[in-house]
NUBA-634890 format. One line per field, with one value per atom (N, C-alpha, C, O, CB): atom name; residue in one letter; x, y, z. Coordinates in Angstrom, 1 decimal, padded with zeros to 4 digits. Glycine has a CB too. Layout:
N
a [CA	...]
r [A	...]
xx [X	...]
yy [Y	...]
zz [Z	...]
This chain:
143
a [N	CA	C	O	CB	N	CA	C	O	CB	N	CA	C	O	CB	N	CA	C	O	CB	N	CA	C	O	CB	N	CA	C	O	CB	N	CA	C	O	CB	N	CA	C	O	CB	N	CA	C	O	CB	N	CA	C	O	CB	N	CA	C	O	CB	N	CA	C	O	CB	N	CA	C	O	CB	N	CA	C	O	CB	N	CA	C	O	CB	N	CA	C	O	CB	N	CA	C	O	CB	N	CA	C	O	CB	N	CA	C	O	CB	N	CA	C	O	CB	N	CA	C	O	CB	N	CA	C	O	CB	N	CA	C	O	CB	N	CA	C	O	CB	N	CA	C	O	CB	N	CA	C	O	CB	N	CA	C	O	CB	N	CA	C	O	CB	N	CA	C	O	CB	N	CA	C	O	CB	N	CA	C	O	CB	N	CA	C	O	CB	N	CA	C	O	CB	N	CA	C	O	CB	N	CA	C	O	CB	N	CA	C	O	CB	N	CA	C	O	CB	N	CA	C	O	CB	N	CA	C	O	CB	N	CA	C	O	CB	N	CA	C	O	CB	N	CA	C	O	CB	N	CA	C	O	CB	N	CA	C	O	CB	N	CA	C	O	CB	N	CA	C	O	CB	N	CA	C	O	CB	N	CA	C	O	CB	N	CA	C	O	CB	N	CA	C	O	CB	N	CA	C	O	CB	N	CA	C	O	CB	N	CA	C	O	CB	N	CA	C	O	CB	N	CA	C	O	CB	N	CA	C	O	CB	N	CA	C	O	CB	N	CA	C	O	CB	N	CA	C	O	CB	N	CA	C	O	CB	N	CA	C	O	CB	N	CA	C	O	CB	N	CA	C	O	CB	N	CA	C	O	CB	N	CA	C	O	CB	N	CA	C	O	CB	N	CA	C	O	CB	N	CA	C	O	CB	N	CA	C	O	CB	N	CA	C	O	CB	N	CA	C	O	CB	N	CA	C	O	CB	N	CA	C	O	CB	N	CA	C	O	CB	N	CA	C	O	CB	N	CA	C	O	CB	N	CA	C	O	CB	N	CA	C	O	CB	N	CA	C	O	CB	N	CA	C	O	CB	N	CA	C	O	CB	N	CA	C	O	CB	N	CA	C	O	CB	N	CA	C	O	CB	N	CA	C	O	CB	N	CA	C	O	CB	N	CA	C	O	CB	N	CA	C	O	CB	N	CA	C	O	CB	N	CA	C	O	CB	N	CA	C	O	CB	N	CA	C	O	CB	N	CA	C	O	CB	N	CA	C	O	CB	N	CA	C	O	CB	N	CA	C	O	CB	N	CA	C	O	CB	N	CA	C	O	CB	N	CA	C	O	CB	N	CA	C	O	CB	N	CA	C	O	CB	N	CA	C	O	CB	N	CA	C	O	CB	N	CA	C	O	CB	N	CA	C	O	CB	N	CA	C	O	CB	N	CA	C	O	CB	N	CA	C	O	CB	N	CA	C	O	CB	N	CA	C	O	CB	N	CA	C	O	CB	N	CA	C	O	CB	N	CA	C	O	CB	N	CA	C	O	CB	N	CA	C	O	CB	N	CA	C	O	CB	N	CA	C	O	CB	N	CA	C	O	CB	N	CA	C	O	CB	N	CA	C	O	CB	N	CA	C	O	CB	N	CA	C	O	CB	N	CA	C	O	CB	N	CA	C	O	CB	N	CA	C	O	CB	N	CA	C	O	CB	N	CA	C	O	CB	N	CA	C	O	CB	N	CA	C	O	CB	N	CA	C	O	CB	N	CA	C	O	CB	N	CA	C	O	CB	N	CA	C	O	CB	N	CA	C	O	CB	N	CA	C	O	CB	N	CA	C	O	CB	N	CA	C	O	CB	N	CA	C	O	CB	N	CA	C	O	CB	N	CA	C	O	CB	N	CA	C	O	CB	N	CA	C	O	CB	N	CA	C	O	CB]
r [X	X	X	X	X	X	X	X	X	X	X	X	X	X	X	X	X	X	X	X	X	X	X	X	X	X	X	X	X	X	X	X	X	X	X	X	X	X	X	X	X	X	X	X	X	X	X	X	X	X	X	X	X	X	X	X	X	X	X	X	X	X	X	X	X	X	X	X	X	X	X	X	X	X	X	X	X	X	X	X	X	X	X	X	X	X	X	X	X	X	X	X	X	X	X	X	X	X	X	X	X	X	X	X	X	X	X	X	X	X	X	X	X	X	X	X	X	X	X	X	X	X	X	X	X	X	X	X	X	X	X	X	X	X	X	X	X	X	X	X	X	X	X	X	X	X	X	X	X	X	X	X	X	X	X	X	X	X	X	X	X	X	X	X	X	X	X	X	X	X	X	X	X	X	X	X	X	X	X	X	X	X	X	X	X	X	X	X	X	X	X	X	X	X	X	X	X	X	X	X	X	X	X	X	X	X	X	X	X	X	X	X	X	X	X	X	X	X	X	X	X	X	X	X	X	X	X	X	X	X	X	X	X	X	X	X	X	X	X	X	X	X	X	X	X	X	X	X	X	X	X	X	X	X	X	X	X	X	X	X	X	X	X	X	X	X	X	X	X	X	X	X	X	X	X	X	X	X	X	X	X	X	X	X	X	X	X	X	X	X	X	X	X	X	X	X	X	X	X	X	X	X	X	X	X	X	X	X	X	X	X	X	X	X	X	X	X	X	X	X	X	X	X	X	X	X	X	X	X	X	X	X	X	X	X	X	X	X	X	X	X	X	X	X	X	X	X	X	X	X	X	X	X	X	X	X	X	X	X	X	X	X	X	X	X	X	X	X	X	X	X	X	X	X	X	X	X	X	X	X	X	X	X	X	X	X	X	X	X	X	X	X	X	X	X	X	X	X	X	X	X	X	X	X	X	X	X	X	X	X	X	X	X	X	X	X	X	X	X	X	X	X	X	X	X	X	X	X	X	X	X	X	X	X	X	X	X	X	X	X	X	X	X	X	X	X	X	X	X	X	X	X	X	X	X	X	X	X	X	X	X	X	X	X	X	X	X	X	X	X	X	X	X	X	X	X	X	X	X	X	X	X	X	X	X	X	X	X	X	X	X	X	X	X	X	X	X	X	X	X	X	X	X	X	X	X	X	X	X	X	X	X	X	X	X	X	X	X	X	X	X	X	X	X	X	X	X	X	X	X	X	X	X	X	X	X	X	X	X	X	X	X	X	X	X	X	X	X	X	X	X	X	X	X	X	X	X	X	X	X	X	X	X	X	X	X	X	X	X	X	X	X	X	X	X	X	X	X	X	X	X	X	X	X	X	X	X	X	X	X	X	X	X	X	X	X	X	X	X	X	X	X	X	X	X	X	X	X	X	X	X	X	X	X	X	X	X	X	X	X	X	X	X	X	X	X	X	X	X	X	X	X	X	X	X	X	X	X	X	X	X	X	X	X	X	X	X	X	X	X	X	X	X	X	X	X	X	X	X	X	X	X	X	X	X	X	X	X	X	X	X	X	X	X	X	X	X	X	X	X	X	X	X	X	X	X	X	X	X	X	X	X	X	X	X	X	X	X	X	X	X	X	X	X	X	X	X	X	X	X	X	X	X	X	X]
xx [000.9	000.0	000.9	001.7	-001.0	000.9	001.5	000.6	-000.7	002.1	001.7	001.3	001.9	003.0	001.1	001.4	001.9	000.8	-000.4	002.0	001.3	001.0	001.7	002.9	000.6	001.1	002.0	001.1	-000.1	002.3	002.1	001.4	002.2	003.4	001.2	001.5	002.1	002.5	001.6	001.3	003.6	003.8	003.9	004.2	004.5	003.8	004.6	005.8	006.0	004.0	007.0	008.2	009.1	008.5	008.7	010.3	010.8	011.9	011.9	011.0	012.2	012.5	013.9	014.3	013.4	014.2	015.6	014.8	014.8	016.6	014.0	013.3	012.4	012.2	012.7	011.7	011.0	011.4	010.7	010.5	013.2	013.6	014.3	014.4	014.3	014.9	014.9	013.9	014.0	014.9	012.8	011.9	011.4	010.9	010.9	011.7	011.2	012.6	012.7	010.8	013.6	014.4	014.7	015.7	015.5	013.6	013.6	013.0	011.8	012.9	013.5	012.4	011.5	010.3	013.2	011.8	010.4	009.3	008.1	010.8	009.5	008.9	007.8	006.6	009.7	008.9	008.2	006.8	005.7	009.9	007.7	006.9	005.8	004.8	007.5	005.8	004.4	003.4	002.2	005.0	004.2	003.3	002.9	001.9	004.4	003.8	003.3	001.8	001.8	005.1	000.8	-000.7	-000.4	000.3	-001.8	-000.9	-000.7	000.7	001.2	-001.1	001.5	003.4	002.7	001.7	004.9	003.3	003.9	004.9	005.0	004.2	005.8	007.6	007.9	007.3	008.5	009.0	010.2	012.0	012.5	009.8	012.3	013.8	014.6	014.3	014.0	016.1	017.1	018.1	018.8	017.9	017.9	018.8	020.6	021.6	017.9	020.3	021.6	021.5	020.5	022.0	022.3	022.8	021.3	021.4	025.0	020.3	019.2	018.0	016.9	019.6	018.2	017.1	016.5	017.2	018.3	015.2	014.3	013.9	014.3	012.9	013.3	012.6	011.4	011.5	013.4	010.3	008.9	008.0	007.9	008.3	007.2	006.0	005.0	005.1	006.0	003.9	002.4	001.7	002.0	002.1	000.3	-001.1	-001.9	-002.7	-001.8	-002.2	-002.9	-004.5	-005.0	-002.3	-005.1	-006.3	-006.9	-006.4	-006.9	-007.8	-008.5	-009.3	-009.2	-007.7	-010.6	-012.0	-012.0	-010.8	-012.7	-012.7	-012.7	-011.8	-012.1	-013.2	-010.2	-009.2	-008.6	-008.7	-008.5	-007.8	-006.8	-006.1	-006.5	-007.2	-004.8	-003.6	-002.3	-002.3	-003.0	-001.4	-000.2	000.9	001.1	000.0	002.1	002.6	004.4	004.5	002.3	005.2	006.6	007.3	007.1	006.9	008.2	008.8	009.9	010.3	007.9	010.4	011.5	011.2	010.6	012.8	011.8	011.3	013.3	014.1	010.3	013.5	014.9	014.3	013.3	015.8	015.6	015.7	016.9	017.7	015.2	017.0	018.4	018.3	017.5	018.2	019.5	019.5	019.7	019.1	018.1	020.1	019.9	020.4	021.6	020.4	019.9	020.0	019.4	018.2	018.9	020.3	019.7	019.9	020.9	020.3	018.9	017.6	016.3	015.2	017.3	016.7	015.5	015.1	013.9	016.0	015.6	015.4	015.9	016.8	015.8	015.0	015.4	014.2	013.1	016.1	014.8	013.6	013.6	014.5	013.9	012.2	011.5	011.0	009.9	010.3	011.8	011.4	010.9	011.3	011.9	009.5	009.0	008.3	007.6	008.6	008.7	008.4	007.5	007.6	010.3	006.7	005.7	004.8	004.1	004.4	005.0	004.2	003.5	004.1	005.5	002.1	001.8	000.7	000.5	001.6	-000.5	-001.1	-002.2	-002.7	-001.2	-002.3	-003.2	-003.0	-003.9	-003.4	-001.1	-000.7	000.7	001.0	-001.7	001.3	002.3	002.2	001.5	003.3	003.0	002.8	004.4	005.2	001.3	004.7	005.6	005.5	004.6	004.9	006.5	006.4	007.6	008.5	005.8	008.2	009.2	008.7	007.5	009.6	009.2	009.2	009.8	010.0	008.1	010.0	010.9	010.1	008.9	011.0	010.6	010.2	010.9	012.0	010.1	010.4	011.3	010.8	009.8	011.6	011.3	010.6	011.2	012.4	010.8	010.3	010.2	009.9	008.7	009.2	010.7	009.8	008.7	008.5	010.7	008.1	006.2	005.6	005.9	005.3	004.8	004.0	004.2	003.4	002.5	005.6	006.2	006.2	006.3	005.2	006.1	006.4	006.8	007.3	005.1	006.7	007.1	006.4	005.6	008.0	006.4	005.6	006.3	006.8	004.7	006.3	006.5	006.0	005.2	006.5	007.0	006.2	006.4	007.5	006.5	005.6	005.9	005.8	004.8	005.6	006.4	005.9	006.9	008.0	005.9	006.0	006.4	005.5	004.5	006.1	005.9	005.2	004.3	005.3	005.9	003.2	003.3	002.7	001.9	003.0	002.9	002.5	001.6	002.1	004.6	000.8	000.1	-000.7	-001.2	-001.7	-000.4	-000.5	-001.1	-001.1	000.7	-001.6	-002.2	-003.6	-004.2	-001.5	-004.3	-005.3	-005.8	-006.7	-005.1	-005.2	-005.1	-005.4	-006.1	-003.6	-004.9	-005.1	-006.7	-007.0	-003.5	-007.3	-008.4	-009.4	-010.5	-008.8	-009.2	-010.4	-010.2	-011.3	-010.4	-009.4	-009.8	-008.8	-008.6	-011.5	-008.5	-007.5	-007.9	-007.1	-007.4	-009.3	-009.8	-009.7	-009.6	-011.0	-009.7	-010.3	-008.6	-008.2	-011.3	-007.7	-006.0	-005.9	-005.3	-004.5	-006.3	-005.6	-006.4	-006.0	-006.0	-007.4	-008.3	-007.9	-008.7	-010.2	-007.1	-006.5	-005.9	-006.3	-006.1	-004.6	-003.2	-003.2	-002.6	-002.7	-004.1	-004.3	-004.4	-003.9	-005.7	-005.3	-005.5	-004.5	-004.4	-006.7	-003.7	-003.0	-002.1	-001.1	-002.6	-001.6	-000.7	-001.2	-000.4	000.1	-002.4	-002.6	-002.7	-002.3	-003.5	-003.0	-003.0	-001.4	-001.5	-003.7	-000.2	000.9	001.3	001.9	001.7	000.8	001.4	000.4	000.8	001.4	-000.6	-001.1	-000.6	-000.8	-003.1	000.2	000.5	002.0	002.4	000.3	002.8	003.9	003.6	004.3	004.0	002.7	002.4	002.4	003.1	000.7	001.7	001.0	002.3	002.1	000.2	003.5	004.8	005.3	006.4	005.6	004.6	004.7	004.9	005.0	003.6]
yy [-001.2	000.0	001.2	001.3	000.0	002.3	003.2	004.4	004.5	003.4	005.1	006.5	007.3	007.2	006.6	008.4	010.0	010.9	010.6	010.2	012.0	013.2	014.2	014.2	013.2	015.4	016.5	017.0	017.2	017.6	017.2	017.6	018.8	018.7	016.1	019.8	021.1	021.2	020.5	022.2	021.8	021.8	022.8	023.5	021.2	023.6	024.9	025.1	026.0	025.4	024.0	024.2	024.9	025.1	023.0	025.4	025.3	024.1	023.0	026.2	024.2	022.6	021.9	020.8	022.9	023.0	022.5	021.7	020.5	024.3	022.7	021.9	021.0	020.1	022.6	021.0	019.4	018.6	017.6	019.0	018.4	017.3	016.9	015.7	017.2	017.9	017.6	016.6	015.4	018.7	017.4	016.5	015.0	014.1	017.1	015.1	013.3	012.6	011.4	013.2	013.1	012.1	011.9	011.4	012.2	012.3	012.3	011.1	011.1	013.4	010.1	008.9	009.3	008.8	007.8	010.2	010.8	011.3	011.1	012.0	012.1	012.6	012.0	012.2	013.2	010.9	010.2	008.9	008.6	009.2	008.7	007.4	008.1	007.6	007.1	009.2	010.2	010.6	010.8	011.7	010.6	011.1	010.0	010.0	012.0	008.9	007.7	007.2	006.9	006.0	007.2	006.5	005.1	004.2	006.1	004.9	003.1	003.0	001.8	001.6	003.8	003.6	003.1	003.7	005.3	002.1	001.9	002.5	003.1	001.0	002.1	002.1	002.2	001.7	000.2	002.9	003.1	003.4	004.4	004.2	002.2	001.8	002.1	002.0	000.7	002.6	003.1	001.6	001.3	005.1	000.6	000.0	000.1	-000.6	-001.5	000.9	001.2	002.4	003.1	000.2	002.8	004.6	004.6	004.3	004.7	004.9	005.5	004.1	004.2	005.8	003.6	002.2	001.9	002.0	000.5	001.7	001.7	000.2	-000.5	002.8	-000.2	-001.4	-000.7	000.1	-002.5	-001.1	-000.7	-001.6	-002.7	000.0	-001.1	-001.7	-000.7	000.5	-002.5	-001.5	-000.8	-001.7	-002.9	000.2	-000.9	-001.4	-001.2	-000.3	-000.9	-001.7	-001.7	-002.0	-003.0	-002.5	-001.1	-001.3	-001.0	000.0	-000.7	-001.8	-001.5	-002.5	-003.5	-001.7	-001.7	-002.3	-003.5	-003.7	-002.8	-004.2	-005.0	-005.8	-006.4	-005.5	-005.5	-006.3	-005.5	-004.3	-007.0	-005.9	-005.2	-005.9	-007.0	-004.2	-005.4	-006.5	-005.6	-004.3	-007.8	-006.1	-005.9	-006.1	-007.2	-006.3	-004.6	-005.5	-005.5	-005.2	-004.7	-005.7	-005.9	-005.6	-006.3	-007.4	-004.3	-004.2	-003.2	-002.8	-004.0	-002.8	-001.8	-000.8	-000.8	-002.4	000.3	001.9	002.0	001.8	003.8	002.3	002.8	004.0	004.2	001.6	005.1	006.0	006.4	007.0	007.0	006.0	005.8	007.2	008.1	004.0	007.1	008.3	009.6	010.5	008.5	009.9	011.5	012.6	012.5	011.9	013.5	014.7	016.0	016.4	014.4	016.3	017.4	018.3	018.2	017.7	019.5	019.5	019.1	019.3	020.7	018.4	018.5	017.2	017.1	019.3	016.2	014.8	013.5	013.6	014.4	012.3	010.9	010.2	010.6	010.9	009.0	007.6	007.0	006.9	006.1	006.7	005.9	004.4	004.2	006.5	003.4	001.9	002.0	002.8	000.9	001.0	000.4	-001.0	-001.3	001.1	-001.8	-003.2	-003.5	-003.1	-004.4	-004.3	-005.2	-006.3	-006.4	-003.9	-007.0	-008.1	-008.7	-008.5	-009.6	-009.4	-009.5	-010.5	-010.5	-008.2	-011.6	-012.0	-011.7	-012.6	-011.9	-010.3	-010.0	-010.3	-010.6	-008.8	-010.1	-009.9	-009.2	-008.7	-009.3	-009.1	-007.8	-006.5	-006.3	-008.2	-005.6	-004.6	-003.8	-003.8	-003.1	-003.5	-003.9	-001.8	-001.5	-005.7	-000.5	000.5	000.8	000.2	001.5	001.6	002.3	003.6	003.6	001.8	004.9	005.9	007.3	007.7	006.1	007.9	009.3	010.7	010.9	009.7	011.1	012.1	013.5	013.7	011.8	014.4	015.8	016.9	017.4	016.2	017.5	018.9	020.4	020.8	019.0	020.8	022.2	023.5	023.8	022.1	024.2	025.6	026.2	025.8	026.6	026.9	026.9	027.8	027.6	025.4	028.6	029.5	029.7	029.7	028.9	029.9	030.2	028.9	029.0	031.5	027.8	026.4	025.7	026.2	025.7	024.0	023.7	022.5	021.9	023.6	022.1	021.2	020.1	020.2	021.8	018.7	017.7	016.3	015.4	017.8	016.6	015.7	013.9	013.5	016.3	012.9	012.0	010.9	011.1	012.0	009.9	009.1	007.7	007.4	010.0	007.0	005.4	004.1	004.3	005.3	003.0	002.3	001.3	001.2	001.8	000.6	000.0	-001.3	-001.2	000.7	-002.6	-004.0	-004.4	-004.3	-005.3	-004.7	-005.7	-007.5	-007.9	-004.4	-008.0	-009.1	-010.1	-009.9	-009.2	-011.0	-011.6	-011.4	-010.9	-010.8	-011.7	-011.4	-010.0	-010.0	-011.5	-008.9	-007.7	-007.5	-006.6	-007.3	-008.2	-007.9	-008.8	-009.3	-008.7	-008.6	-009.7	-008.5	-008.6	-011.3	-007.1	-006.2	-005.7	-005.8	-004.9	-005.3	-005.0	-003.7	-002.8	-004.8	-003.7	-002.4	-001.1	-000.3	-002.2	-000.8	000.4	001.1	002.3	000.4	000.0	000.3	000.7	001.8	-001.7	-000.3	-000.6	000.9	001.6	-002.4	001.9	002.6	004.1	005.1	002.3	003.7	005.3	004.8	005.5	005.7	004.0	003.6	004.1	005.2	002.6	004.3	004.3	005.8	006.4	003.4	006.7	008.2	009.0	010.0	008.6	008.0	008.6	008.4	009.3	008.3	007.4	007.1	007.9	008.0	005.6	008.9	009.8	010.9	011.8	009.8	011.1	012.3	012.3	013.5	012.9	011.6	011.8	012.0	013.3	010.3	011.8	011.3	013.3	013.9	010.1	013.8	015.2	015.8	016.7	015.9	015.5	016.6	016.2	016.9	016.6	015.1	015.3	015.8	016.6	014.0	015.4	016.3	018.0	018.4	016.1	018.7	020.0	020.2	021.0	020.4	019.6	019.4	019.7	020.4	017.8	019.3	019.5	020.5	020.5	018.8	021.9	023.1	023.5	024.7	023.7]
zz [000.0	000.0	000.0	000.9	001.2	-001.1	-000.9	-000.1	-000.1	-002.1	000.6	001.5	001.6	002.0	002.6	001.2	000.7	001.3	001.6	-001.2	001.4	002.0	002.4	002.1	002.8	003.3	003.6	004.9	005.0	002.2	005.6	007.0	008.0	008.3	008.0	008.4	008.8	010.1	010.8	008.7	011.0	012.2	012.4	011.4	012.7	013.7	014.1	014.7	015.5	014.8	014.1	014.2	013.1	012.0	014.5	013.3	012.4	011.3	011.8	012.8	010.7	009.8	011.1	011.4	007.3	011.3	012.3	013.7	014.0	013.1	014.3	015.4	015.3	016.2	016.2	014.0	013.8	013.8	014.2	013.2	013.0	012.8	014.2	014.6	011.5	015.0	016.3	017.0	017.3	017.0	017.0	017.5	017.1	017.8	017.5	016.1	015.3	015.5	015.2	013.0	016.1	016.4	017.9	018.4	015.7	018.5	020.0	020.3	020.3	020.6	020.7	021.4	022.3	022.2	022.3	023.1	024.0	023.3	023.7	025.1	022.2	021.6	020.7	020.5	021.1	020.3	019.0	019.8	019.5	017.9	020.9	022.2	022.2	021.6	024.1	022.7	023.0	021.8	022.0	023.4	020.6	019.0	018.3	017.7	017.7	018.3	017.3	018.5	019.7	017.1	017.6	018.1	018.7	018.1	016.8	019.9	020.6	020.9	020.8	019.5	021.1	021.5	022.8	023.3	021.6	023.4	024.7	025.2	026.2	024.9	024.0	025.0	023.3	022.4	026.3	023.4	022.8	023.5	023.9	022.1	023.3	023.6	023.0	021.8	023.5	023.1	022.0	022.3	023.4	022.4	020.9	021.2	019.9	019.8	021.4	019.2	018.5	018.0	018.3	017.4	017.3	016.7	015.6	014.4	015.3	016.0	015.3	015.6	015.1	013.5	016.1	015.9	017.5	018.5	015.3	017.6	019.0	018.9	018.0	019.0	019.8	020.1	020.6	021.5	021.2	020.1	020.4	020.7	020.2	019.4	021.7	021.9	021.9	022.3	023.1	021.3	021.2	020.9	020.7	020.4	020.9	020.8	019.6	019.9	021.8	018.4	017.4	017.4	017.9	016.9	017.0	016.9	015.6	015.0	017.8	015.1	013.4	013.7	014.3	011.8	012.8	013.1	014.0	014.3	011.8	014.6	015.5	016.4	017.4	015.1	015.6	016.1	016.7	016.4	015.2	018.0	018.6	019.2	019.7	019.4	019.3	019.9	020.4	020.3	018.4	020.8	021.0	020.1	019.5	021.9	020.0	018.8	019.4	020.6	017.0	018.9	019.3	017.9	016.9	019.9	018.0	017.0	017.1	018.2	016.1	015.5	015.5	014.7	013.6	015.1	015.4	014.6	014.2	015.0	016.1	013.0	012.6	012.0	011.4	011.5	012.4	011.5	011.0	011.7	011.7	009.5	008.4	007.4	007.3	007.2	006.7	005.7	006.5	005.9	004.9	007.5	007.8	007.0	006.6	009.1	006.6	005.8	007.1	007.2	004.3	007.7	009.1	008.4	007.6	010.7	008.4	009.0	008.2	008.6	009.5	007.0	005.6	005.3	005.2	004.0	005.2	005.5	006.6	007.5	004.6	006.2	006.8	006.9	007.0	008.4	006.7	006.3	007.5	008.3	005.0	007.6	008.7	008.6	008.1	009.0	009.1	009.1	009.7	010.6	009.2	010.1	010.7	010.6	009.6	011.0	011.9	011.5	013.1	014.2	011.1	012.7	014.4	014.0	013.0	015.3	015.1	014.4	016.2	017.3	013.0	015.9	017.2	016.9	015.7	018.0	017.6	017.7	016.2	015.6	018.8	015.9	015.1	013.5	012.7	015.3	013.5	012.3	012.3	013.3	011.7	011.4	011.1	010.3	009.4	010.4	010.8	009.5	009.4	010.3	009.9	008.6	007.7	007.1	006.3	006.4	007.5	006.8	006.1	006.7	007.4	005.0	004.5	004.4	004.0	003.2	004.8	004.0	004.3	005.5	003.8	003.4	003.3	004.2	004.1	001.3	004.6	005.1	004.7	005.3	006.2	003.9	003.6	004.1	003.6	002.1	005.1	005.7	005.2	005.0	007.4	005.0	004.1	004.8	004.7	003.0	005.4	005.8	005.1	003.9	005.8	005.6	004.9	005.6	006.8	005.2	005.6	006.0	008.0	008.9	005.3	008.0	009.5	010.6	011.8	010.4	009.9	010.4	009.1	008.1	011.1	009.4	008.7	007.8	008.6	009.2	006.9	006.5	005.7	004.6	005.8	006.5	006.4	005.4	005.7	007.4	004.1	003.2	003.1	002.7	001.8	003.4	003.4	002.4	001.7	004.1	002.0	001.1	001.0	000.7	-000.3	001.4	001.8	001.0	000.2	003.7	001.5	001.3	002.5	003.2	000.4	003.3	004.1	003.6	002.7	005.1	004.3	003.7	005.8	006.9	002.9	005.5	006.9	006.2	005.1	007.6	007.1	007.1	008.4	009.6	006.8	007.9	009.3	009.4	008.4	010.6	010.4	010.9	010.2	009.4	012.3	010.3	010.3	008.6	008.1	011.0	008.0	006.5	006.1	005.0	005.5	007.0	006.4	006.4	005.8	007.4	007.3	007.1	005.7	005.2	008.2	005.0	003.8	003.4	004.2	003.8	002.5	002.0	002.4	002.9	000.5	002.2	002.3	003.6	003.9	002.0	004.3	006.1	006.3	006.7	007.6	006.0	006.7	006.0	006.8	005.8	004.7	004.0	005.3	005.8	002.0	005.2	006.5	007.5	008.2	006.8	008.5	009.7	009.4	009.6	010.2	008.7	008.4	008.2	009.1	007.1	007.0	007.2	008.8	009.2	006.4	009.2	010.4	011.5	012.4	010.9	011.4	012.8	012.2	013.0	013.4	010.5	010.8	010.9	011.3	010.2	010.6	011.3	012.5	012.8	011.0	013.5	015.2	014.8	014.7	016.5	014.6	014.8	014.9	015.8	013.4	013.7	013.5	014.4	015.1	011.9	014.5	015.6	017.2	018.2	015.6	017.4	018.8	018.5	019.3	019.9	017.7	017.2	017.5	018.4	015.5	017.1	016.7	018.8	019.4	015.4	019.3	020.5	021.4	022.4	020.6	021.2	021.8	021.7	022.0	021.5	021.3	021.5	022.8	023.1	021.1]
């Protein structure tokens, strides 16, 4: 499934990308984080909680962030897999100064599997919009 968009903060491109590489930050902004762990030079061990239409579970995984380009880029892995299923993301992130913040364009790909892939593309594709938009509005929220 590919995912693209663009989403605005009230940082500037220096302090946003500060902030997305903050484990506290990111624990607090990514939707269902439990825990985020720093176990090597850019790479976390995560836990959270997944929820989509009827199913919900726990998942166990890794957030890497590779490529840095400070303050204007860097790619976001993410991998978890748990009772429900896995899901499986790639993608680029380039932040742009923009009307006195900053606006952060994304574009990845994500794969789910499991249990989890049985609701249906449409539903995994308006989950997936929405758990990044919660993501940038609690980003913005760290004002």
């Amino acid at each position: 499934m590919k995912i693209s968009g663009a989403a605005q903060v009230p940082f500037t491109p220096e302090r946003t990308y500060e902030l997305m590489q903050d484990p506290a930050v990111l624990s607090r902004a990514i939707p269902g984080c439990e825990s985020l762990e720093l176990i090597g030079d850019g790479e976390y061990r995560m836990k959270m909680k997944m929820i989509l239409a009827s199913f919900s579970g726990a998942f166990d995984g890794k957030v890497r962030l590779i490529d840095p380009v400070p303050p204007t880029s860097f790619r976001m892995v993410v991998e978890g897999s748990g009772k429900i299923g896995f899901m499986k993301g790639d993608g680029a992130l380039t932040l742009t100064a923009k009307d006195g913040g900053t606006e952060v364009a994304y574009d990845g790909d994500a794969q789910v599997g499991g249990t989890m892939a049985a609701v249906g593309q449409r539903l995994i594709d308006t989950t997936a919009r929405m758990l990044i938009k919660r993501f940038f509005e609690k980003l913005s929220a760290e004002a």
